[in-house]
N, C-alpha and C positions, 0 to 999 in steps of 0.2 A: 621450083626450087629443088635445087638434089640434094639429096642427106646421104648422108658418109654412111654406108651401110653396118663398118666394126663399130659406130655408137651407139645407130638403133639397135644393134643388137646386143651390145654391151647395156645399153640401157635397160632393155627391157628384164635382161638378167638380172640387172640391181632393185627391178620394183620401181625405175623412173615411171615407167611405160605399161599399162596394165591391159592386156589383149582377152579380151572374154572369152573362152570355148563357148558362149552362146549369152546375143544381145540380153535374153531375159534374166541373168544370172542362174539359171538352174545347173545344180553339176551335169556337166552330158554324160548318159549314160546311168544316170541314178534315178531308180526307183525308190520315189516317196513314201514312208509308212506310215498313215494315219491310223491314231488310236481314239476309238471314238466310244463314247460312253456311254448308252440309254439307262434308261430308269428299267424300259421293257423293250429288248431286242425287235427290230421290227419284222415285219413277213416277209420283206422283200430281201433280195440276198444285197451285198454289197454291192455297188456299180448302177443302181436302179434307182429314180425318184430324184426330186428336183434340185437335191444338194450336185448330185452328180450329173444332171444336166446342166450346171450351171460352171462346174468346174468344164463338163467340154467344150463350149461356148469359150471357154478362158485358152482352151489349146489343152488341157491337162485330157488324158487317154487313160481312164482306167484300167489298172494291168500292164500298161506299158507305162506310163512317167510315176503312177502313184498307184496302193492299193489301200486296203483298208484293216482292220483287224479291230473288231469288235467285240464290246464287253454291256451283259445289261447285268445291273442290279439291284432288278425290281424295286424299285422306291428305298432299299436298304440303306441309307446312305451310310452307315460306317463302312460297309463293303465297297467304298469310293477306295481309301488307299490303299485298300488290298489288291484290288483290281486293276490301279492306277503301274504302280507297282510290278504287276507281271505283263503288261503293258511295255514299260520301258525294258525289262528284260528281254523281251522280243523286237528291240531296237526301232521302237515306233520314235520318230522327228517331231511330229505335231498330233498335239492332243486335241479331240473336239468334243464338248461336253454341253448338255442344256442349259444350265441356271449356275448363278453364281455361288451355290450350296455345294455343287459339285467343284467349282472351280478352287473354292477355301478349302475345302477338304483334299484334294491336290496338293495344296503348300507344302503341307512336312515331304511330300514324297521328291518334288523337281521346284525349284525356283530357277531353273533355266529352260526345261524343255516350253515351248510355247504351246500355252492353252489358249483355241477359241472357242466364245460361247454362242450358242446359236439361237439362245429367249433368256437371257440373264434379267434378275431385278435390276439393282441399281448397283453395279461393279463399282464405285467409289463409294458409296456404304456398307456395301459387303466387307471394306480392308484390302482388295485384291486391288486397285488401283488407284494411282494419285490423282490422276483428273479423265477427264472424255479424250480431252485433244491428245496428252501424251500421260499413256495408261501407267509405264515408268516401270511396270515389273516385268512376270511372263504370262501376263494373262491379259486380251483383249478380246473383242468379240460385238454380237448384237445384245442390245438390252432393252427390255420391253419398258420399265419403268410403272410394270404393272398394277405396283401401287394405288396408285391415279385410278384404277379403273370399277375399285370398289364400289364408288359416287354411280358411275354409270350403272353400274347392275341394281342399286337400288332403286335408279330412277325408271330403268327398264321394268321393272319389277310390282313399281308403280303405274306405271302405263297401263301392264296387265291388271294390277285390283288399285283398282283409284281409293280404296279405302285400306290399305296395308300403312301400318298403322304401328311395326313391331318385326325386324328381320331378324334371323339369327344367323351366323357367324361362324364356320366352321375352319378351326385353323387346324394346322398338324404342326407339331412342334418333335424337335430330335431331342431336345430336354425336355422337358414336364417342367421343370423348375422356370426357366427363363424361356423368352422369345430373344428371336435374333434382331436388329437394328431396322431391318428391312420388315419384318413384320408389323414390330411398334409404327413403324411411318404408316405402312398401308391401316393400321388399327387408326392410328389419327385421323390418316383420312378419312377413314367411316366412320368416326363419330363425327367430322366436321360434316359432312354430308349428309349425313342421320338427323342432326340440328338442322340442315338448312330444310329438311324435308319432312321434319318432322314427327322422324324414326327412331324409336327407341330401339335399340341394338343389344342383342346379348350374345356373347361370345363364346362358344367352348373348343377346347382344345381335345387334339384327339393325338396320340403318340403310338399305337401299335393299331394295327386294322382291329383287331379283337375292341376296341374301343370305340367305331364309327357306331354302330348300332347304339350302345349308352348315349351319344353324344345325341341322335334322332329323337329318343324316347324324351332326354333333356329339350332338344328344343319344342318339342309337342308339349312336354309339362307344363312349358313358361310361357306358352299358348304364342307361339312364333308364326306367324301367318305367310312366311317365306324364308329361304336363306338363300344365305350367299356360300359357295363354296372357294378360298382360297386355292390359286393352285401352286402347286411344287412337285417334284418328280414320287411324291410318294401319292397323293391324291392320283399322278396323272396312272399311279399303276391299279388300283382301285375304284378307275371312272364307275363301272356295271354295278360295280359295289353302290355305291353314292345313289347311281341312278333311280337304281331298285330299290333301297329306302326311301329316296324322295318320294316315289310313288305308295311304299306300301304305307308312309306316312302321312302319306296327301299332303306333303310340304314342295308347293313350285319352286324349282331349285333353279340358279342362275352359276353359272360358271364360264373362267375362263377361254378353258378349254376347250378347242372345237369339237370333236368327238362326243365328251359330253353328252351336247343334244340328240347327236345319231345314237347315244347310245340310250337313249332313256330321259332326261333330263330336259327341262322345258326349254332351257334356254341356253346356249352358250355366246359369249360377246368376247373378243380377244383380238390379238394380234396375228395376221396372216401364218400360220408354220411358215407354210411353203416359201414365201417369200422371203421370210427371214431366214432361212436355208440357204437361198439364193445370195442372202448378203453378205451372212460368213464366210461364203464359196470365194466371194471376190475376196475378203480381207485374208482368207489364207492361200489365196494365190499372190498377195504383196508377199508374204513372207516366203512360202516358195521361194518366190523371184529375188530373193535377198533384203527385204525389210528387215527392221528389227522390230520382235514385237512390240517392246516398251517405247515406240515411236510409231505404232500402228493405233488412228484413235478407233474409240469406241461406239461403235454405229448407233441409233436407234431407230430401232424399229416404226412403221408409221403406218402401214396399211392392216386392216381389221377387217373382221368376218363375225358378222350377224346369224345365229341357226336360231331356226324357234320349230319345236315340233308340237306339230297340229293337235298330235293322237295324245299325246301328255296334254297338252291341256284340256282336251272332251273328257277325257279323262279323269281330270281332277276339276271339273266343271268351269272350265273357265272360258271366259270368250275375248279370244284378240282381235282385238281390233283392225281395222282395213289399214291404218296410217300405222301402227307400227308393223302389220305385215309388210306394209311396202318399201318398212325398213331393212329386212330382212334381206342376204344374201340368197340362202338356202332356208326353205319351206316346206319341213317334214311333214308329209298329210300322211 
């Protein structure tokens, strides 16, 4: 069929006919600014570790299509909008952030630039989004739903002393006054799982680091034969901390957190980082590529990692068992 060639060109002038500079929608020629936020700065420089192998796998080249500009603020979270803030001043496009703590605390600053989260709780609890399928604001991402996971560390916990009998409960709150919505749920969940097992639970709250050590001495007074540790970006900056009490309290501690265990800590149970790195890689490469992100849903997360170290427990006299070591990912001796 021959086409008139002053229409298609006429046309395509009016916006009839829409011609990409490139199939994947990226501007040619623009370099991407990710603004990405840690609790604690990592060791490795920008461009290194499995978020960024996963973006090159996607086509993305860091330094040439995208780079990065990072900010940590060691568990501080009112240092979120300040940080968030000279961020956008340095003309960063896409924000990447841990949990959805970080993500609300964003709102006053951008309700347009796009944030993902890369282990958020429950992003429709948090207020940052209207559902999973379509998130509706400028915040989507992975979300662990880690709530849920309380049940499991008690029962891991129970594995280790078939007679535990009394967990304690470490949470960190940014007010003293209230918890957040995400909090109360994971609290429900461990008294529902507390009852099914057993477990009487006592909780305390701990709001500046100068407070961890009170919060030990409290769960030793009320004679707590284990805890659990909550986690959120301020525990995850205070891991050695935590650990080191566990031990010099002789309280077996269980935590989210992978590290955790490598670092001191009997046990950690959670969801994969790495993996979940890998999966925000892909949902900010839709947007890259022209997504919008309040039509980007909300992934969750699904694969986990078991640590148990050995020396912590000979340590605090305990003896694991062969079936649940052979639950175990990773096997600190």
């Amino acid at each position: 069929m021959r086409v008139d060639r002053q229409w298609f060109m006429a046309a395509i002038a009016s916006g009839l006919l829409a011609i990409p500079l490139r199939s994947d929608a990226q501007q040619a020629g623009k370099i991407y600014r990710l603004g990405i936020l840690y609790s604690q700065l990592p060791s490795t420089p920008p461009g290194q570790g499995p978020f960024y192998d996963r973006m090159r796998e996607l086509g993305w080249v860091y330094g040439r299509d995208f780079v990065a500009e990072e900010r940590g603020f060691n568990g501080q979270y009112e240092r979120v909008p300040e940080l968030g803030a000279e961020l956008i001043r340095s003309g960063v496009d896409l924000f990447v952030v841990q949990g959805g703590a970080e993500a609300v605390r964003m709102q006053p600053v951008t309700h347009k630039i796009p944030i993902v989260t890369t282990m958020a709780g429950d992003l429709v609890l948090s207020g940052v989004a209207a559902s999973l399928g379509r998130p509706g604001g400028n915040v989507t991402g992975v979300q662990t739903l880690s709530s849920q996971l309380i049940g499991k560390h008690f029962s891991l916990l129970r594995e280790t002393m078939p007679r535990l009998g009394r967990v304690g409960v470490l949470l960190h709150v940014s007010d003293p006054s209230s918890i957040t919505p995400f909090d109360a749920a994971t609290l429900r969940e461990g008294e529902a799982a507390g009852k099914a097992l057993d477990i009487s639970i006592q909780v305390v709250k701990a709001h500046a680091s100068g407070e961890l050590e009170k919060a030990f001495a409290a769960f030793q007074a009320q004679r707590a034969q284990g805890i659990v540790i909550l986690r959120d970006a301020f525990m995850g900056a205070h891991l050695q901390t935590l650990a080191d009490l566990a031990l010099r309290y002789r309280l077996p501690a269980a935590c989210e957190i992978a590290s955790f265990a490598q670092r001191g800590g009997l046990m950690s149970y959670g969801y994969d980082f790495d993996a979940a790195l890998r999966t925000a890689a892909g949902i900010i490469d839709k947007i890259l590529r022209g997504a919008n992100v309040s039509e980007v849903p909300i992934q969750q997360a699904s694969t986990f990692r078991f640590t148990i170290n050995l020396r912590t427990a000979k340590t605090l006299g305990l003896t694991i068992s062969p079936s649940l070591l052979a639950q175990a990912d990773q096997v600190i001796e």
